[in-house]
C-alpha angles and dihedrals in degrees: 000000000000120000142212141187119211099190099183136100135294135264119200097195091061101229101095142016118031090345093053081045102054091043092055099043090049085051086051087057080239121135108247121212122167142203107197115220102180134010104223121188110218157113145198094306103024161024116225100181144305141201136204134243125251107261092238099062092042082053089046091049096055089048088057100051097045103039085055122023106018111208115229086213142034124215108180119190138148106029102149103185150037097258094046084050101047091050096047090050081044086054092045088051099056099039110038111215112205083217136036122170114181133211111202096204109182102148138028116238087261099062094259110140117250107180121044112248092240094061100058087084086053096046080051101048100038125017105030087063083054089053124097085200136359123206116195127155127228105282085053100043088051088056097044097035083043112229137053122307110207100143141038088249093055090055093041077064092043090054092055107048090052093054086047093061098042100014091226116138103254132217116201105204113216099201087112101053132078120272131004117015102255119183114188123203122193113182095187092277114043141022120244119205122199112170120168114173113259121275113222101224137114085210104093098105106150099016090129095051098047088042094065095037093049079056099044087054097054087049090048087051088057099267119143114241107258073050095056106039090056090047089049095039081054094045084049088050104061094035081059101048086037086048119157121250092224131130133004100271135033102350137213125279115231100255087179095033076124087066097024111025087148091065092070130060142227095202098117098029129104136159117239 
């Protein structure tokens, strides 16, 4: 059996964070194991607090993982400060992951801040050169890039100057943007598209999250990554249209709507 790591916060709710990752790894038929990063209290319409792991446990956890099971694939999420950061880049040099898929999270779905302002010159410095692939949306593209995304084409640039400073493939998520959900990869040579048309619907908490984990599992199973973004952006897609009708704020997507595709609900959703 395949096998994956999610090293990231966690996300008491279960729709995000280490909870969204393992799902998604176990939908995939990949073995999950996880190194939490952060405890976050939260749920679908807010988050209440959270507080970081001692770097010393988040370096023991990796130790255990990779001494024993070694995953065939990294997904790396919530790390909300320079120390975390620094230990968990520690951590990727000296085990040397084939495969690394980041996450940039910077904000909850609900707007709450998840990194502290003084550690984005860190992420870029040191743990986005470690990445295979990063996957930030456009919010996050626009901090890290530096200036404003409002086009494809100005993601297509995003993409590239990104690439340019850590040298990762880069995927700019379009969630954000008008129209049709295009996601643009760029891998240093050649661009990727992978529109599908919006889904109307509050429930997509986690979709980052499972996004980069989904991508994260068809690496692990041997795709290459243009391979294995258009298979995750498909598998995101139907948790989203199968999403589950839970909470009073941003609700689950459906991460065994494969199995279960009657537990969600397409109530509130319409294509546009």
């Amino acid at each position: 059996m395949k096998t994956a790591l999610t090293i990231a916060g966690s996300d008491c709710s279960g729709g995000a964070g280490i909870q969204a990752d393992l799902k998604t790894f176990s939908a995939h038929g990949v073995y999950g194991m996880s190194v939490i990063t952060s405890v976050v209290a939260e749920n679908t319409a807010r988050v209440i607090t959270y507080q970081d792991i001692e770097p010393e446990i988040i370096r023991d956890q990796m130790r255990a993982v990779f001494e024993d099971i070694r995953p065939d694939a990294v997904k790396v999420g919530m790390l909300s400060n320079p120390t975390t950061m620094e230990t968990v880049a520690s951590g990727l040099e000296e085990w040397k992951p084939a495969a690394i898929v980041l996450d940039p999270v910077m904000v909850a779905k609900n707007g709450s801040s998840l990194m502290e302002d003084e550690a984005v010159r860190t992420l870029i410095d040191r743990v986005l050169p470690l990445a295979s692939v990063l996957t930030p949306n456009i919010p996050e593209a626009e901090r890290i890039a530096g200036g404003s995304i409002e086009s494809l084409d100005e993601m297509k640039e995003a993409a590239r100057t990104i690439n340019a400073g850590c040298h990762a493939a880069v995927l700019v998520k379009g969630g954000h943007a008008i129209g049709d959900a295009i996601d643009v990869l760029y891998d240093g040579d050649e661009f990727h598209y992978y529109s599908v048309p919006r889904i109307r619907t509050t429930n997509t908490h986690g979709t980052g999250c499972t996004l980069s984990s989904a991508i994260a599992s068809w690496m692990a199973l041997g795709f290459p990554l243009d391979q294995a973004v258009g298979r995750a952006k498909t598998y995101v897609t139907g948790a989203i249209e199968h999403a589950l009708p839970l909470g009073h704020g941003h609700g689950p997507t459906n991460h065994f709507h494969r199995f279960f595709p009657e537990a969600g609900t397409r109530s509130q959703e319409a294509r546009q």
